[in-house]
N, C-alpha and C positions, 0 to 999 in steps of 0.2 A: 473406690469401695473394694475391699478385699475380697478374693474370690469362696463364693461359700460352696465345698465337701470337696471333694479331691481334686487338686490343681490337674487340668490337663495334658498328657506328654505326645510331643512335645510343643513346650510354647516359642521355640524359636528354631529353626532345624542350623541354620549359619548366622553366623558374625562378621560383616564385613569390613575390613579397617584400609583408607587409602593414604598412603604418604606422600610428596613429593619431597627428593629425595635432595641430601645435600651434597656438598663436592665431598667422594669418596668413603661418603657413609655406608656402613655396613647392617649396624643394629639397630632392629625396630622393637616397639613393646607395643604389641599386641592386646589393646585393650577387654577387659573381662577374660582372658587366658585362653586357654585350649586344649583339648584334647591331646597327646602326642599323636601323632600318625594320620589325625584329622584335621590336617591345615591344608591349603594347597597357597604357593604363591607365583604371581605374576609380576614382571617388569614388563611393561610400556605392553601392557596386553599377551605378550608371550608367558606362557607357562613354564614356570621352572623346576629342571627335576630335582629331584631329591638329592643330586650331588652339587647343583648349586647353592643349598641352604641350611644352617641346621638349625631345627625347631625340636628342641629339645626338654627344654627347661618348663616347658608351660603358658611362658611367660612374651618371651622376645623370639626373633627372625634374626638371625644371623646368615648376611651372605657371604659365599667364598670369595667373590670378587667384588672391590669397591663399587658401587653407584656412584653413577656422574648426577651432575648437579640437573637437577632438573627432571630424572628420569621419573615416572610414575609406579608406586608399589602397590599392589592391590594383594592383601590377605584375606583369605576366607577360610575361618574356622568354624567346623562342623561339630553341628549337640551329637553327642552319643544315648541313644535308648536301644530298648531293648523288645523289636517286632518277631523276629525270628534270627538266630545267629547265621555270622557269615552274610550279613548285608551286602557288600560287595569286596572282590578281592583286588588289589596292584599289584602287577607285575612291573619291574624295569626291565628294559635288556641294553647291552651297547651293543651296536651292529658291526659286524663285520663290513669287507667291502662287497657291496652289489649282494646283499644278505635281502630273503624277498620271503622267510619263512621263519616264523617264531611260536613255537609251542607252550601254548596258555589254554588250560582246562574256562570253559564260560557254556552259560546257556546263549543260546544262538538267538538274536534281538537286542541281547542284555548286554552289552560292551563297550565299550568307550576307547580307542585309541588314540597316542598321542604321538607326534616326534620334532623331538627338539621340541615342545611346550605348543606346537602345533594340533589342535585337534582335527584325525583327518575322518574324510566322510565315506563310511562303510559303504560296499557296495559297487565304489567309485574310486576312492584313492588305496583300498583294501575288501579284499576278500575274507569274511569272519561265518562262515558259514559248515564247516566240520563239527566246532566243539570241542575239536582239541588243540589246534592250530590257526593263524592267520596268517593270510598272505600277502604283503604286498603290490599294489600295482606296478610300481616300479622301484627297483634294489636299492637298497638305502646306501650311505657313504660309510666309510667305515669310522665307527666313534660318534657314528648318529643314537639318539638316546629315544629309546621306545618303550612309552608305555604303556598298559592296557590298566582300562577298571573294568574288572569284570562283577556284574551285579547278579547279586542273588536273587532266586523265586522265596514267595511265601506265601500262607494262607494266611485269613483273620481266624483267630483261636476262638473260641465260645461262640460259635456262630449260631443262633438259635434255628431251630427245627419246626418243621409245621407239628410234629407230635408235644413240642412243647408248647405251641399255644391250644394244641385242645381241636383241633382244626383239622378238613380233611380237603387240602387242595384239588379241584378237579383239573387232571391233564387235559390239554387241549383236542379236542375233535371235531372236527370241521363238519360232522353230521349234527351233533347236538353237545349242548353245553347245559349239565345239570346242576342246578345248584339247591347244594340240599339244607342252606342255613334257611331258604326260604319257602323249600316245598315246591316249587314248578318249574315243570319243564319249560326249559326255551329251544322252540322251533329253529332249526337253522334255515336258514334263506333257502327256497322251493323256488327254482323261477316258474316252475307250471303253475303249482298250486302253495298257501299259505292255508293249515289248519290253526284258529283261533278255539281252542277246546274250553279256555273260560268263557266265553260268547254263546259255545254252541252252534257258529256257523260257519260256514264256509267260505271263506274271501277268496276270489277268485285273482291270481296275481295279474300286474297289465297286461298284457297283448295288444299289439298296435292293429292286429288283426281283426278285430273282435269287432262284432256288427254294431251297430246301434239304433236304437228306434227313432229316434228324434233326427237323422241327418240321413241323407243319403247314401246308398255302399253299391259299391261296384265289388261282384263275385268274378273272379280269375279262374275261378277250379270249379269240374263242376258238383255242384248242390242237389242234393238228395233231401225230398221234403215227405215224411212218413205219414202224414197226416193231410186232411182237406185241405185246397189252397183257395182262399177266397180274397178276388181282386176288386179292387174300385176300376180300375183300369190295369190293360194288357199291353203291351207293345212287340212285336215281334220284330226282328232284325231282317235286316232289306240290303243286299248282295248284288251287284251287277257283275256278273260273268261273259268273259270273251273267249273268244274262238282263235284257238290258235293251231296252226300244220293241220285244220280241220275237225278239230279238239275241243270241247268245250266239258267242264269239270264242275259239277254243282258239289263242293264241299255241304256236307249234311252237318259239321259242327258250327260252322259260322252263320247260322240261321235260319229262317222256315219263309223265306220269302223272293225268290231271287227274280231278277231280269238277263234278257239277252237279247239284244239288239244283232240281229243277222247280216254279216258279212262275207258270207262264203257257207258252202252247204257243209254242215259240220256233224259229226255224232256224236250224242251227251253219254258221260261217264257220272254215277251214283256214288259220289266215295265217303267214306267213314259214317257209315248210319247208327244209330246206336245199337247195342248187343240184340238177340233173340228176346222177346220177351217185353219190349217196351216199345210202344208204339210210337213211331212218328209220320210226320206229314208235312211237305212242304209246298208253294204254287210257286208257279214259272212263267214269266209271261215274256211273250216270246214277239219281236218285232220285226218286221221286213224293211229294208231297209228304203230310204226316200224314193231307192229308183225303179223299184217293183220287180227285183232282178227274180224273184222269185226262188230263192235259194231255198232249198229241203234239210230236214233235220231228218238222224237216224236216233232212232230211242233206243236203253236198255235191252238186249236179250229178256232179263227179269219183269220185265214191264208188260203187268196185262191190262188189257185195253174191253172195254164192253165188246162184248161180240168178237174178241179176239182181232181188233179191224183197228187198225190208228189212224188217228186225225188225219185228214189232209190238212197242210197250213194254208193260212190267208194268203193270197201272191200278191195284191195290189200294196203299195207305196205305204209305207208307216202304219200298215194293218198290224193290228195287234190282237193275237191269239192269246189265251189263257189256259193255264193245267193245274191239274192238283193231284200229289202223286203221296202215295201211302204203304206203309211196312210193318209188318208187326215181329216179322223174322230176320234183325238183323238185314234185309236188302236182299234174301235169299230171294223173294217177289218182292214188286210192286207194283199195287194198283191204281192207273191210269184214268183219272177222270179230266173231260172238257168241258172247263168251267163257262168257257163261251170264247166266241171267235168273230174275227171282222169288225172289233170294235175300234174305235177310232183314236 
């Protein structure tokens, strides 16, 4: 079926015609013709230059020197249209000897070298990187044939424009992307927070942190609760503390409840209580050990005691004394209660 409104250009860009060649044939005809100066031809896959052949007429290939029987001819004729002039340019040169520089105007990317019908590979067998010159990796022989194609730049012509469809593109911004064919803003991604403002509410984005009512949570940091706390149940954390170089250390962050099994007569340090102003309170139950050695405990400087007078401890064998000690200044004081003693 015949093509309906303007045929397309171009519908073929090359013509390729292959021979195999007789004993000392010279001329080929070139099927469908050709351009002049847009043929290229090949024997047995080598590129021939343009003093090997003349392609003149349109029509045929004429070599300067016979083919042998057998050899393989490959021609490729190239459509001429018209995208932008100066498509691309050839150069030949003959080289001198050990010749490793040839001056050829080209955009740098756009080039094609050859020698002897040889294409060689930019970068590697030549250096084409100036713009006005190439160079050789290694010197050519003298009467070696060098050619360049050098290819043209171009734009596409009638390129239409956002002003021609009517249209007002929005540049890209990675805070928000408006689009105003349909009236609403779209939020860019918040990892805190996501406003849904046709909803009207507030989606709060994930957090792997984030409590939940239905499962159990463990708090790392600590929790500040502004309002009544009202429990079904309480549990309090429970610390056994030892005595060391006669030392013994009740950390006030790791819980309100501690023991010390007595090994040597020691004196207790109050450490990290919390600030001025908030009250704490923890008990200490304090144990002699199985052989009744009778070892003494020295309390806090800070530690006041009813009647200013502190416990004597229990001395018999696995006697176990109890205390209960309280701050409301930071550990500036505390006050020393006996919760009971000699119990078993």
């Amino acid at each position: 079926m015949a093509y309906i409104g303007n045929q397309p250009v171009p519908q073929a860009t090359q013509t390729r015609d292959s021979y195999t060649a007789t004993a000392s044939q010279t001329t080929f005809a070139v099927s469908g013709g050709y351009s002049i100066g847009f043929i290229d031809v090949f024997m047995n896959g080598v590129k021939l230059a343009s003093a090997d052949f003349t392609a003149s007429d349109g029509n045929t290939v004429v070599l300067a020197s016979s083919a042998a029987a057998g050899d393989l001819i490959d021609i490729i004729a190239y459509d001429t249209f018209v995208v932008a002039q100066n498509t691309y340019t050839r150069s030949t040169f003959t080289a001198t000897a050990a010749q490793t520089t040839f001056s050829v105007n080209y955009t740098v990317g756009f080039i094609d070298i050859f020698m002897n019908g040889l294409k060689l590979i930019v970068g590697a067998d030549v250096t084409a990187t100036s713009g006005s010159d190439i160079v050789l990796a290694s010197g050519a022989a003298a009467g070696d044939i060098i050619e360049t194609i050098a290819y043209g730049t171009f734009s596409v012509a009638n390129a239409l424009t956002t002003s021609d469809l009517g249209v007002t593109v929005q540049a890209y911004d990675p805070t928000i992307v408006v689009d105003a064919d349909i009236g609403v803003t779209v939020q860019a991604y918040d990892a805190t927070i996501v406003v849904d403002a046709d909803i009207g509410v507030t989606v709060q984005a994930y957090d792997a942190d984030t409590t939940k009512n239905d499962v159990a949570n463990t708090f790392t940091a600590d929790q500040t609760i502004s309002a009544e706390l009202t429990a079904d149940s309480y549990n309090e954390s429970y610390n056994a503390v030892t005595s060391t170089s006669n030392a013994t250390t009740v950390d006030c962050e790791t819980g309100n409840v501690f023991s010390h099994t007595l090994t040597e007569n020691t004196t207790f340090t109050f450490s990290n209580p919390p600030a001025s102003g908030t009250a704490y309170a923890f008990s200490l139950r304090v144990v002699q050990d199985a052989s009744a050695s009778g070892y003494t405990v020295t309390w806090p400087g800070a530690v006041d005691w009813p009647s200013a007078t502190a416990p004597t401890l229990t001395a018999t064998a696995d006697a176990v004394d109890w205390f209960v000690f309280s701050t409301v200044d930071g550990g500036t004081t505390w006050y020393g209660f006996t919760s009971g003693q000699a119990l078993a």
